[in-house]
BAVONU-508847 format. One record per residue: x negated, y negated, z negated of N, C-alpha, C, CB in turn; residue number from 1. Coordinates in steps of 0.2 Angstrom, whole numbers, m for minus. Atoms other than C-alpha are relative to their C-alpha. Glycine has a CB too. Layout:
! BAVONU-508847
X; Y; Z; X; Y; Z; X; Y; Z; X; Y; Z; NUM
...
//
This chain:
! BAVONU-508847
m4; 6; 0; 0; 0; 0; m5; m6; 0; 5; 0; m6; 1
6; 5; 0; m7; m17; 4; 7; m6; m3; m5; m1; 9; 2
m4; 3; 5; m2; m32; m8; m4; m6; 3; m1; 2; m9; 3
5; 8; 0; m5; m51; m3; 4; m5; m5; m2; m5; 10; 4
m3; 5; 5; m3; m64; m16; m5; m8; 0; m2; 5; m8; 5
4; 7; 3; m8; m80; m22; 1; m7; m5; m1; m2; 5; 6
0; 3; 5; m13; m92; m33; m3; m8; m1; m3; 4; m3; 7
0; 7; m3; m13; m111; m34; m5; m3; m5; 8; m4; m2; 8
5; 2; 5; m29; m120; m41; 1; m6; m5; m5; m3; 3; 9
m1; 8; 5; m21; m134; m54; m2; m2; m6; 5; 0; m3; 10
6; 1; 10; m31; m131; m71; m4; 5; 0; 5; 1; m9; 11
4; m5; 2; m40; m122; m81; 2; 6; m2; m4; m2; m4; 12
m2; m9; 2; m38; m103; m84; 2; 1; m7; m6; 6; 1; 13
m1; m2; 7; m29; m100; m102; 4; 6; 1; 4; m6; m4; 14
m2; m6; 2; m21; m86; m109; 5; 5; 4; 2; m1; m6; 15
m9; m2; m3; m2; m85; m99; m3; 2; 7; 7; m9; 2; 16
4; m1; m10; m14; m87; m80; 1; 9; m1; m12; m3; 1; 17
1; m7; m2; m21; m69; m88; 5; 4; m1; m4; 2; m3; 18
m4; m5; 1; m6; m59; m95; 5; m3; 6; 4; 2; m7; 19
m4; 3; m4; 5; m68; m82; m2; 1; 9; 0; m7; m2; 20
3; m1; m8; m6; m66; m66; m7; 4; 2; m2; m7; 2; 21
5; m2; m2; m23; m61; m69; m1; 8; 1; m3; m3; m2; 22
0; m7; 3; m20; m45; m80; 3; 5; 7; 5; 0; m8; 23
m3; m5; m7; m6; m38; m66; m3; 2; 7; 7; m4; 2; 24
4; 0; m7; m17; m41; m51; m6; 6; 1; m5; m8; 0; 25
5; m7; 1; m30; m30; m59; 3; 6; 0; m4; 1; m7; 26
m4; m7; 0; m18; m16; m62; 2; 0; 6; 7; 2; m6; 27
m3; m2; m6; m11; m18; m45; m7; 3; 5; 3; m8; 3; 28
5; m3; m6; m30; m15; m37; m1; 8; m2; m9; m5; 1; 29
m1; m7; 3; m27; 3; m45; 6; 4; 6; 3; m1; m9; 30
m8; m3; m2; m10; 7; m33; m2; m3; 8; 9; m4; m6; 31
m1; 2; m6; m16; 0; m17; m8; m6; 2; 9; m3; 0; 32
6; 6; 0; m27; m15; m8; 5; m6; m2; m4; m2; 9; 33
m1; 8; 4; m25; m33; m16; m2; m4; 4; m4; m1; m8; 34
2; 6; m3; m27; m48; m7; 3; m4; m2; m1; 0; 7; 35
m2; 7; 5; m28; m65; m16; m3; m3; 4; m4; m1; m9; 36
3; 7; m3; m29; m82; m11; 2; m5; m4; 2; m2; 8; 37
m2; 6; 2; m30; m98; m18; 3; m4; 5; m5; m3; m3; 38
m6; 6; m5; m16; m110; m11; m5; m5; m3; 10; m1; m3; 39
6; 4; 2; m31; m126; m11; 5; m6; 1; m8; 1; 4; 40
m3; 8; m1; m16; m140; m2; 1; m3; m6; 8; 1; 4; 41
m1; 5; 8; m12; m145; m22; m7; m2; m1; 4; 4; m8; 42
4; 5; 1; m28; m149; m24; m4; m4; 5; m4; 2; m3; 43
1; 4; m5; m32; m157; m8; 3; m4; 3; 0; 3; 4; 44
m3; 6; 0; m18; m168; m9; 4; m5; m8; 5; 0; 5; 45
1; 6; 4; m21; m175; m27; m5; m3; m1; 3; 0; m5; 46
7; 6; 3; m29; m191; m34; m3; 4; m7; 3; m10; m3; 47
4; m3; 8; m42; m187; m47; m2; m8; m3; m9; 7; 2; 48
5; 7; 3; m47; m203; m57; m5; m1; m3; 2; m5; m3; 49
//
């Protein structure tokens, strides 16, 4: 089974990222292929000051 997913760059990595995204991504490359992408348009169209 092949799995594509992805994931938006907005902050920094806390706890929810991993039981919420990261942890399941790992168990998924057990059951098949995994293909991740970062979605980069949110940080490519905001201001940083």
């Amino acid at each position: 089974m092949r799995i594509l997913t992805g994931i938006q760059a907005s902050g920094k990595l806390h706890i929810g990222n991993y039981f919420g995204a990261m942890r399941p991504m790992v168990e998924l490359q057990e059951s098949g292929e995994l293909f991740t992408f970062i979605a980069n348009y949110h940080s490519l169209t905001t201001s940083k000051d």
